[in-house]
C-alpha angles and dihedrals in degrees: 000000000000120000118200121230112262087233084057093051092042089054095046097051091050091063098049091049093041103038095083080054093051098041091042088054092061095065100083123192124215142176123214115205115224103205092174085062094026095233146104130253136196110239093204129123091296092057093040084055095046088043094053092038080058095054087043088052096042091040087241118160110240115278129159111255100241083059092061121104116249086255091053095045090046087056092052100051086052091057087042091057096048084059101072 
């Protein structure tokens, strides 16, 4: 029967124990800072889903926010306020 090297099993249980570390860590949170409305958002899902509803409804092609220019974020966060 095979027997693994202690370093390989080492190595292998590492990764299980370190790979919900590794994945959590990829879902990044971040705040945006409205300053036209003088408040934070979430950028989260909920706001990914507002933000692409807004190029769909203004025919823009896709871009992520912080590209924008300061016009077209400020038009954004207009739209985003007549949502609530």
């Amino acid at each position: 029967m095979y027997r693994a090297p202690k370093w390989l099993v080492t190595l292998l249980m590492a990764g299980v124990l370190a790979g919900p570390v590794v994945i959590s860590g990829c879902a990044e949170h971040t705040r945006v800072y409205d300053p036209y409305y003088h408040d934070y958002h979430d950028w989260d899902h909920n706001e990914v889903g507002y933000y692409q509803r807004w190029e769909t409804e203004t025919r823009r092609e896709h871009r992520e926010f912080d590209k924008r220019s300061a016009e077209e974020q400020k038009e954004y966060w207009d739209w985003r306020h007549k949502q609530n």
